[in-house]
C-alpha positions as CSV (number, residue, x, y, z in Angstrom):
1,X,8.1,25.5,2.4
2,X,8.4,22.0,3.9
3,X,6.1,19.2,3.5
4,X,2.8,19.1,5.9
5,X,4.0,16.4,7.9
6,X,7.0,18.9,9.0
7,X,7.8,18.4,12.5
8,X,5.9,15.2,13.2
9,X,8.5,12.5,14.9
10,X,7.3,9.3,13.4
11,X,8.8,6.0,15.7
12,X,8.8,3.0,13.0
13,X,8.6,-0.6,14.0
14,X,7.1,-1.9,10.7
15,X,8.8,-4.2,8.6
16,X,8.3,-5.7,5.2
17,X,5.7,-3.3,3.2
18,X,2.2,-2.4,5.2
19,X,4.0,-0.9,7.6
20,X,7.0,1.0,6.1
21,X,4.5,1.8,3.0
22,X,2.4,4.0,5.4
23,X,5.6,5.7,7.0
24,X,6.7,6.3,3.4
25,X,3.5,8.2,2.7
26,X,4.4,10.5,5.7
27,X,8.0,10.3,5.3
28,X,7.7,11.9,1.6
29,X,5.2,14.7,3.4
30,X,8.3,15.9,5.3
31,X,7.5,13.7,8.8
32,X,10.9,12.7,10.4
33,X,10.6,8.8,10.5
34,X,13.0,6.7,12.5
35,X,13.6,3.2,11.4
36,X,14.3,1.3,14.3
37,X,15.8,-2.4,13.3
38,X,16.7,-5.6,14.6
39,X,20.7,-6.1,14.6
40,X,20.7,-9.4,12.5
41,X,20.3,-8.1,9.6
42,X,17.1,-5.4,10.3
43,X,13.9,-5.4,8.1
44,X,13.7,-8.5,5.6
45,X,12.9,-6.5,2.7
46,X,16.5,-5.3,2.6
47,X,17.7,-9.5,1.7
48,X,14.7,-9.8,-1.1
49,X,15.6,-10.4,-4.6
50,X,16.5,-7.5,-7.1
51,X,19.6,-6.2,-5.5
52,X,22.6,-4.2,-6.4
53,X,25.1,-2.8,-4.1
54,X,23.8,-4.5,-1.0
55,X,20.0,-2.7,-1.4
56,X,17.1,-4.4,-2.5
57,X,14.6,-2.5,-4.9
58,X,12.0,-3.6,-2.6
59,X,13.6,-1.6,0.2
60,X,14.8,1.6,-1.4
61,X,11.2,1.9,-2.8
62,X,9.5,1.6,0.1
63,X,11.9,3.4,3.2
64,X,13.1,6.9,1.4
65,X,13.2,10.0,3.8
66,X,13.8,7.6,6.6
67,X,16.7,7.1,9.0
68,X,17.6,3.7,10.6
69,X,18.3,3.3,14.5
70,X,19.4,-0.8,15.1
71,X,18.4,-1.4,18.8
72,X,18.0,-4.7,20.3
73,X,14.8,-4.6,21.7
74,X,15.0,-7.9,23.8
75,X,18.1,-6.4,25.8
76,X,17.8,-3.8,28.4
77,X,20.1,-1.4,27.0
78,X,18.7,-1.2,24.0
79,X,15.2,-1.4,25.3
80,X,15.8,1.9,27.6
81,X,17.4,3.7,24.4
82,X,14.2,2.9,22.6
83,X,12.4,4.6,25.2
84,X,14.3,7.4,24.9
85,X,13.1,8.0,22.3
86,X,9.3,8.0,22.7
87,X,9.5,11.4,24.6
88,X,9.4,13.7,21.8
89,X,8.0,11.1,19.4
90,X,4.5,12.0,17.8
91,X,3.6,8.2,16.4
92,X,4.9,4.9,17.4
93,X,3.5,2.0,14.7
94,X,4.6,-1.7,14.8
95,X,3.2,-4.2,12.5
96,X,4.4,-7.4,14.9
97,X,1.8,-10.1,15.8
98,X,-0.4,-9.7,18.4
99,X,1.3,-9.5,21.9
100,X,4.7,-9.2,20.9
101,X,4.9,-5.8,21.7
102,X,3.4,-5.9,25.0
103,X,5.7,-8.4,26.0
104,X,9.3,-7.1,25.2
105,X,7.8,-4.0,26.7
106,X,6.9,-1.5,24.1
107,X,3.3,-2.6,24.0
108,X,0.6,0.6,24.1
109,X,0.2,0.7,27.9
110,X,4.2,1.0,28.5
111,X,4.6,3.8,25.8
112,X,1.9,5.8,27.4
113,X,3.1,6.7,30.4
114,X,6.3,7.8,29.3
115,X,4.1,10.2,26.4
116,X,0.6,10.7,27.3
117,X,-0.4,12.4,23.6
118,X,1.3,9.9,22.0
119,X,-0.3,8.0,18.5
120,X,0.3,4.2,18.8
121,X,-0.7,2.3,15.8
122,X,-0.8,-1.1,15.3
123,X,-1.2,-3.3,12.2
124,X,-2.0,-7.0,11.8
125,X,-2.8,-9.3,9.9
126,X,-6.3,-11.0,10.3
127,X,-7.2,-9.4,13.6
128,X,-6.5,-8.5,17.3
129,X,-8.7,-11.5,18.5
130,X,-10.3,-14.4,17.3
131,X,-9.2,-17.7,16.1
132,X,-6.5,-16.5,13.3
133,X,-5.3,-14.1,15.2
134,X,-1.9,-15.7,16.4
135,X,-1.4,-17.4,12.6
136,X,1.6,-16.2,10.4
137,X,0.1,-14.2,7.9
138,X,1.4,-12.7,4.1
139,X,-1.0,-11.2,1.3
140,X,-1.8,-13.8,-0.1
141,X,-3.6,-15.3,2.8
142,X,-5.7,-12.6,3.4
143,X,-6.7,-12.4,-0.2
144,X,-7.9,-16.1,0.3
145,X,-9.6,-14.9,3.1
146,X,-11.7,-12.0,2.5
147,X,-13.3,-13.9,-1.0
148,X,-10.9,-11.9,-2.8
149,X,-9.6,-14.3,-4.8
150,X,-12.9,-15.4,-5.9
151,X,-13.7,-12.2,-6.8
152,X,-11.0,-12.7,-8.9
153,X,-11.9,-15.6,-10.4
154,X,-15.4,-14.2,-11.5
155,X,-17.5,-16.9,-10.1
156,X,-17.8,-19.2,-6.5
157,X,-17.6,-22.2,-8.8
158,X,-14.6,-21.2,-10.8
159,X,-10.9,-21.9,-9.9
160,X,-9.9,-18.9,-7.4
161,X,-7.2,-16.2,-8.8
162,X,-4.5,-14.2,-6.8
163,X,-4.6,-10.5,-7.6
164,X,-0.9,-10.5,-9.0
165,X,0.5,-7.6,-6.8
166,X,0.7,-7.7,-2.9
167,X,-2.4,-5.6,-2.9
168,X,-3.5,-6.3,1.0
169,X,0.0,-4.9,1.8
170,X,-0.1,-2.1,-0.2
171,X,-3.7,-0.9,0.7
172,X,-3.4,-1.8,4.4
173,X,-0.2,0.7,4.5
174,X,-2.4,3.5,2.2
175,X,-5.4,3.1,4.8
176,X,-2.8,2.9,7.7
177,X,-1.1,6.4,6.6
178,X,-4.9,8.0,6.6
179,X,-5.6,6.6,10.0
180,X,-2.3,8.3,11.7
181,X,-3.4,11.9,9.9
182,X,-6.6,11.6,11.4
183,X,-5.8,10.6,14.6
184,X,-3.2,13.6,14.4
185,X,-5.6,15.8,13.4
186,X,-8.1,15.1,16.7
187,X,-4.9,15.5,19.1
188,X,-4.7,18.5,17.6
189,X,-8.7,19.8,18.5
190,X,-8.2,17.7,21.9
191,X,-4.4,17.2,22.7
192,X,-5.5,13.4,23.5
193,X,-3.5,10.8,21.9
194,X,-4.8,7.5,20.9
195,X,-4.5,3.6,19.7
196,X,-5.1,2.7,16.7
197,X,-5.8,-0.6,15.6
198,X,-6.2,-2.1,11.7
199,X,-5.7,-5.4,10.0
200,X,-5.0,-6.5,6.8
201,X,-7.9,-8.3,6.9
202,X,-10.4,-5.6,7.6
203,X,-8.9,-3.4,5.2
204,X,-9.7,-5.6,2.4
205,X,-13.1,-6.3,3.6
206,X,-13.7,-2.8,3.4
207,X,-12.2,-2.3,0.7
208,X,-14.2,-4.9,-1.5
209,X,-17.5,-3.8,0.1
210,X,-17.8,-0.8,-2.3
211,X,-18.2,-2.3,-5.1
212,X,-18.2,-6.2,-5.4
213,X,-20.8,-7.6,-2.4
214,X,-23.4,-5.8,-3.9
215,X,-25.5,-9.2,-3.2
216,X,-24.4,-9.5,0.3
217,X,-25.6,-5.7,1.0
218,X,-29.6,-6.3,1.5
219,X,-30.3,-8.4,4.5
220,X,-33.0,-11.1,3.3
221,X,-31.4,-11.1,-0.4
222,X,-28.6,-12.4,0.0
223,X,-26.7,-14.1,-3.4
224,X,-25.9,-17.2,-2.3
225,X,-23.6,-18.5,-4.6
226,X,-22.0,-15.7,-7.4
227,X,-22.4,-16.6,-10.7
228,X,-19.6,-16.7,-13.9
229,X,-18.9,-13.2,-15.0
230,X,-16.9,-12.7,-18.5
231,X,-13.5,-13.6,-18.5
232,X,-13.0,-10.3,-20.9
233,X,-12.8,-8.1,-18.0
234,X,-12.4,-5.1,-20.4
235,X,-9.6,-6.3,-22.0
236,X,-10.4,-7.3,-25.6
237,X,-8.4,-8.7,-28.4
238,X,-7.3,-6.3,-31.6
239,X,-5.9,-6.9,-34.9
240,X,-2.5,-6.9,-33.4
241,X,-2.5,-6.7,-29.4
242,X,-4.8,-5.5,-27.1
243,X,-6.8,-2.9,-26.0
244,X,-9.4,-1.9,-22.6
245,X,-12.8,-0.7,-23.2
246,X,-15.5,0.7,-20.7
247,X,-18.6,1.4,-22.7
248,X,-20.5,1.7,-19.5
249,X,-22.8,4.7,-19.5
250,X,-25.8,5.5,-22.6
251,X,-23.3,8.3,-23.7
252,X,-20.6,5.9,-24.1
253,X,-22.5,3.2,-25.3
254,X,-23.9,5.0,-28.5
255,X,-20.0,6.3,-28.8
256,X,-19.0,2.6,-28.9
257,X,-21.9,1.6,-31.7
258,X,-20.7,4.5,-34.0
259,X,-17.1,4.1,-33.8
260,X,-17.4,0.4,-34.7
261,X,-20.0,1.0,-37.6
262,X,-22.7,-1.4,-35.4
263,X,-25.8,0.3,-34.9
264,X,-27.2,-3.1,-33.8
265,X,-25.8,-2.5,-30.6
266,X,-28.7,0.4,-30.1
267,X,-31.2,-1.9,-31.0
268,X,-30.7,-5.1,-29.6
269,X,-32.9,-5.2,-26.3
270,X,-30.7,-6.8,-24.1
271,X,-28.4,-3.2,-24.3
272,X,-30.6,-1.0,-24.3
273,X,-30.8,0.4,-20.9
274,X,-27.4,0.4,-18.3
275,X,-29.4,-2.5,-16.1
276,X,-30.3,-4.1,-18.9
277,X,-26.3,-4.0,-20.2
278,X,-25.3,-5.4,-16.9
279,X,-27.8,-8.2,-16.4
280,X,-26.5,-8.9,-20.1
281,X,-22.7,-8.6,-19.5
282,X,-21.5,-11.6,-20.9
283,X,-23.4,-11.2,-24.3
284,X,-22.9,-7.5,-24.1
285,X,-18.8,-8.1,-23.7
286,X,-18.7,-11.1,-26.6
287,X,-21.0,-8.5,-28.9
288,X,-18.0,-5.5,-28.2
289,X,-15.5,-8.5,-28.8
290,X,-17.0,-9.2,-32.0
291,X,-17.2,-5.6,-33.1
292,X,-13.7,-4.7,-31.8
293,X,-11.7,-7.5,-32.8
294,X,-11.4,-6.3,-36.9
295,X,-9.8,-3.4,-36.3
296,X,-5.9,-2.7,-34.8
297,X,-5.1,-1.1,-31.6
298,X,-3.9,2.6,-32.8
299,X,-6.9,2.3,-35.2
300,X,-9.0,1.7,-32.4
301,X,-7.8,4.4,-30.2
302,X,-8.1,6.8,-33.1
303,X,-12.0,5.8,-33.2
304,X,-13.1,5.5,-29.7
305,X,-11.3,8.6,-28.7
306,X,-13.3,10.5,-31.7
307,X,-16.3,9.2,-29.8
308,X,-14.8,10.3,-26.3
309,X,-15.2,6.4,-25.4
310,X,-13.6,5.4,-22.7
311,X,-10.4,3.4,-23.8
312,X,-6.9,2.7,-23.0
313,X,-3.9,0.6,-24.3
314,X,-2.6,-2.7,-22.5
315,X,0.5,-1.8,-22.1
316,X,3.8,-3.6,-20.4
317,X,5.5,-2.4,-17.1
318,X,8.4,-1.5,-19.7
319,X,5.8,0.4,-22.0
320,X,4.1,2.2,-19.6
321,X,7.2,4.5,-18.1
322,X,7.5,5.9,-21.4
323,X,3.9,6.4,-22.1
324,X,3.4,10.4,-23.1
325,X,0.5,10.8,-20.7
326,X,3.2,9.0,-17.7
327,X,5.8,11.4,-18.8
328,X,3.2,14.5,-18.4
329,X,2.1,13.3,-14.9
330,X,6.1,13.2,-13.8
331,X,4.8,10.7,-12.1
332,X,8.3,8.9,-12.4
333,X,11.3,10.6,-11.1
334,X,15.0,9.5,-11.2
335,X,17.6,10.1,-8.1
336,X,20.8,8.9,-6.8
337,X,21.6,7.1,-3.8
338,X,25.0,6.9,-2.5
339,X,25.1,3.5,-2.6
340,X,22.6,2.0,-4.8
341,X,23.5,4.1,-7.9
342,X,20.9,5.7,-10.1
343,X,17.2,5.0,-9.4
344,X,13.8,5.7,-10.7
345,X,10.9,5.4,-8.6
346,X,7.7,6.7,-8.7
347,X,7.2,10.4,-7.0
348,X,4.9,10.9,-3.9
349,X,0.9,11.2,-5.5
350,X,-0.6,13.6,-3.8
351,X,1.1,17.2,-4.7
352,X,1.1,20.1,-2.5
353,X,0.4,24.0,-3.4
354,X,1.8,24.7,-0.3
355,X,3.6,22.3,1.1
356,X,5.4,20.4,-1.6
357,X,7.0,17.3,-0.9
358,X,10.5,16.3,-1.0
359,X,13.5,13.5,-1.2
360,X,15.5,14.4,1.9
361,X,17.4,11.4,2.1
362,X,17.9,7.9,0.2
363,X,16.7,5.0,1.5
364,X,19.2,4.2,4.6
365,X,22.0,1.7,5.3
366,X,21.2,-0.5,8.3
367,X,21.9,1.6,11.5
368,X,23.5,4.5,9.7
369,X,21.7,7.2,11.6
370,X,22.1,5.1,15.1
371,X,24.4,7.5,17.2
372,X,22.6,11.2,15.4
373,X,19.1,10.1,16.5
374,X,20.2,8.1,20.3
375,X,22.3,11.6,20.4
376,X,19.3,14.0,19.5
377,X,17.1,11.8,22.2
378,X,19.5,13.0,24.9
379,X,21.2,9.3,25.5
380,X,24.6,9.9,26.9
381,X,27.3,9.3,24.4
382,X,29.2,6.4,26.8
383,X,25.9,4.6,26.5
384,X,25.7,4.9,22.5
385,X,29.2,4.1,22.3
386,X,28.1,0.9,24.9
387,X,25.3,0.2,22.0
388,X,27.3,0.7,19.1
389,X,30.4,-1.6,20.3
390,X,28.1,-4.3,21.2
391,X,26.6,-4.6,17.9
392,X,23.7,-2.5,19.2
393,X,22.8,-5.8,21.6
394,X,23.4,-4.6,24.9
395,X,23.0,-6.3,28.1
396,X,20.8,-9.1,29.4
397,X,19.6,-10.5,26.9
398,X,16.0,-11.8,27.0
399,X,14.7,-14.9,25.8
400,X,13.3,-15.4,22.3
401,X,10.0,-14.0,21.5
């Protein structure tokens, strides 16, 4: 059987990776997304480094299961052919700044009245209104932002570090894929479509609420200015590398003293209790430092694991697709794409009893699918042919946006 998103007509407008990260979620679930690009040269990811055979790993990783439409959006030909296609389309999402949309004409309000159920989503990046709103924005900007990279750091006072991955991006596109279920799920109880509307700002917000503004949670008691946190973040040197430890809980504790041969850690009072271990975390880290640092990392694993401690290796990006507990997952899969060769990427996460995903179709040249998908909307074949000959520009031209 299909995947669960079978039969839902996804319109994407999204470039770069918020956007085509949350149509790749759906894609993967079987949902027939449609690509539409600019005709000088279509999403940017496709020119970013790490290339071969004219596709950049950026772009095959993030647009599988897609097709690709190139329409000229600020021309009147290729606006009406867009708009062809909104009649039997399920979503429409666009990650462009605020307004854009509305003014080449593909804003919510036009869209509507051509498909009443129809989900609109829009992404940005720091907001719909306000004074930022309007600003260029990339990841890390909004990880400046939202105190991220202070959290980061460990402490107000301390130099501020990037998370080193486009995590804003990423998460934005994982919370944007959850937002479209949901508001596909209602139109199914109410047939009533809907807008929805998310930054990459809010999402990260969010996302740090849960766990790191813990003194920003009770009105009245507010921390004012965070203090230094250890710089061992759970990683702690070995005899010969590296290893990550979380000794959090009384069970795991007591696993931790015994496997190290330190009973002191039980009776020191500053560990004592799991408040009293985190009021204590930077002695508490140096102390399993100390205790750690004598022994190798396979020795280590071999002790902790006896204990049922909570540990890992550190392992390198090249280390970790061979790791025997990656290879169980199959969490990485290997495919061929007509043009880029051989590929390994990682499989879609969430797996299906019923409905298990599949890879339909590579990653797409620019355009390729352009004539099959006008053609399927109903355009007439001399107006494709119009499109196609014109470099999918079509007539009067608009201004610049």
């Amino acid at each position: 059987m299909a995947g669960p998103m079978t039969g839902v007509r996804i319109i994407d407008l999204t470039s770069m990776i918020s956007g085509p990260v949350a149509t790749l979620i759906l894609a993967d679930q079987g949902a027939d997304v449609i690509k539409v690009e600019t005709p000088n040269g279509g999403d940017f990811a496709r020119k970013v480094a790490t290339r071969r055979n004219g596709f950049s790993a950026s772009f095959v990783n993030n647009n599988r299961n897609k097709r690709s439409v190139v329409l000229d959006l600020k021309s009147t030909d290729g606006l009406d052919a867009f708009k062809a296609l909104i009649k039997d389309a399920d979503v429409v999402i666009q990650n462009f700044r605020p307004g854009v949309a509305d003014r080449i004409g593909i804003g919510e309000a036009a869209l509507r009245g051509l498909n009443s159920s129809l989900i609109y989503v829009s992404i940005c990046g720091f907001g719909f209104t306000g004074p930022y709103a309007q600003k260029p924005v990339f990841d890390p900007l909004i990880q400046a932002l939202t105190g991220l990279t202070t959290v980061q750091a460990g402490a107000d006072d301390l130099r501020p570090r990037l998370v080193r991955t486009i995590l804003p991006d990423k998460l934005t596109g994982i919370q944007a894929s959850q937002a479209i279920t949901a508001a596909l799920f209602a139109r199914e109880r109410t047939g009533q479509g809907q807008h929805v509307r998310l930054s990459m700002l809010d999402t990260i917000v969010s996302f740090l609420w849960s766990s790191d503004m813990g003194g920003h949670t009770f009105i009245g008691d507010e921390t004012e200015v965070e203090t230094a946190q250890s710089f061992i973040d759970l990683i702690y040197d070995t005899a010969d590398g590296y290893i990550s430890v979380a000794a959090l809980h009384d069970k795991h504790w007591a696993g931790l003293s015994r496997a190290l041969n330190r009973p002191d850690f039980l009776t020191d009072p500053r560990f004592t209790t799991p408040e009293s271990r985190e009021i204590n975390k930077e002695d508490r880290m140096n102390l399993t430092q100390e205790g750690l640092r004598p022994f190798t990392t396979a020795q280590l694993l071999q002790r902790l694991e006896a204990e049922d401690v909570p540990c890992a290796p550190i392992l390198t990006r090249a280390q970790m697709r061979k790791h025997p507990q990656i290879v169980a997952n199959e969490i990485i899969m290997e495919t061929d794409h007509p043009q880029a060769g051989r590929l390994r990427q990682a499989r879609p996460v969430a797996v299906f009893s019923e409905t298990p995903t599949e890879l339909r179709l590579p990653a797409p040249m620019l355009g390729a699918d352009t004539s099959d998908v006008l053609s399927e909307a109903g355009v007439a074949q001399e107006t494709i042919d119009l499109l196609l000959n014109a470099g999918a520009v079509g007539k009067n031209k608009k201004a610049d946006l």
